[in-house]
N, C-alpha and C positions, 0 to 999 in steps of 0.2 A: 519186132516180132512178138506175136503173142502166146502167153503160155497155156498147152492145153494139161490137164491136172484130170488126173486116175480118180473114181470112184474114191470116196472115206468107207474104211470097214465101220459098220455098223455101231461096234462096242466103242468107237471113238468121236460115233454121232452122239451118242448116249452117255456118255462120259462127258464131252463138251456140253450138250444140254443140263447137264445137273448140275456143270461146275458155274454155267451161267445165271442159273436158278439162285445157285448159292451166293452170288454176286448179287445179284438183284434182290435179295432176301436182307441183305445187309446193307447194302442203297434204302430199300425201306425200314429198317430199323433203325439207320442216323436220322432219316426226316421224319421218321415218327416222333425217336426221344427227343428231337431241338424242337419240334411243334408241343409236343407235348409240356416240354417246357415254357415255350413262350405264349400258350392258346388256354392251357389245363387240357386234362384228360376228356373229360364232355366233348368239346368242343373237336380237339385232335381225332376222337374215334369216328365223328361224325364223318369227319372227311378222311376215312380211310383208302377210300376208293379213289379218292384225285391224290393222294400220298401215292398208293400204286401208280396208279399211269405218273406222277411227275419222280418214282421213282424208277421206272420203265423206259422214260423218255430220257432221262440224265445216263443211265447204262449203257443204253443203246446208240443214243445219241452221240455220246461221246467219242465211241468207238468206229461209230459210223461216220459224221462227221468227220472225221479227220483221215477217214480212208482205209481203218486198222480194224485188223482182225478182232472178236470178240475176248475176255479172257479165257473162256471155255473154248474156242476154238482154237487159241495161242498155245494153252496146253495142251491140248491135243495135236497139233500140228497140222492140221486142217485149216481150209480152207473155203467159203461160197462161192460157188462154180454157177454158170448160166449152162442149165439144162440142156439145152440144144447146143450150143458153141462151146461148150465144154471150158471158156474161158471163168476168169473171174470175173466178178460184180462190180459194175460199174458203183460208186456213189449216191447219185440217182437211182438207181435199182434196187439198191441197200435202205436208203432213206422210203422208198415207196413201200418197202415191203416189213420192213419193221415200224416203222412210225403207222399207214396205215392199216396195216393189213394183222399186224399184232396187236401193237399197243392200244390202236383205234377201236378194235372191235372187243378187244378185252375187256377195255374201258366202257362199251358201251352196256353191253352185255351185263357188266357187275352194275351199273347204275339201273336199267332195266331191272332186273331180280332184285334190287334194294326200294325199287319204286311201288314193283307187282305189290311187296308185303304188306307196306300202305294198302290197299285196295280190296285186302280180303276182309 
């Protein structure tokens, strides 16, 4: 039997969003300091933008993968619902939509605006 799950109030979308932020903030700040150590500073800042997405993809990834709710979703008690069926998220559906549809175009987009500056 599958479960169908109530709208998230608002301030518990926005609370999970920033506690995930604040995860992924600190995912980028250990692969920066061990890059930074093993590469030097030069070298680590250059590749900032692949530190983000391979710190985007370990967050997300991990949680997704395995089927589990985010940590900003876990403290908030929430849940990803499929819009129309009001169920939850399948796996695949999780993985297509944060791997491409996030991380993919964040990552593109930051390397884009890093490329433009070259060219003025």
């Amino acid at each position: 039997e599958e479960l169908h799950f109530p709208d998230a109030p608002q301030p518990d979308i926005v609370r999970a969003s920033q506690k995930d932020d604040y995860y992924q903030h600190q995912f980028y700040e250990k692969y920066f300091d061990v890059l930074q150590y093993l590469l030097g500073p030069r070298k680590t800042l250059a590749l900032k933008d692949e530190i983000q997405l391979l710190s985007d993809t370990s967050y997300f990834g991990v949680n997704t993968l395995l089927g589990k709710q985010t940590l900003g979703e876990e403290y908030c008690d929430i849940t990803q619902i499929h819009g129309t069926k009001r169920t939850a998220l399948s796996i695949n559906v999780c993985v297509d939509h944060h791997c491409t549809l996030y991380i993919g175009t964040s990552y593109i987009f930051a390397v884009a605006d890093r490329d433009s500056i070259f060219l003025l």
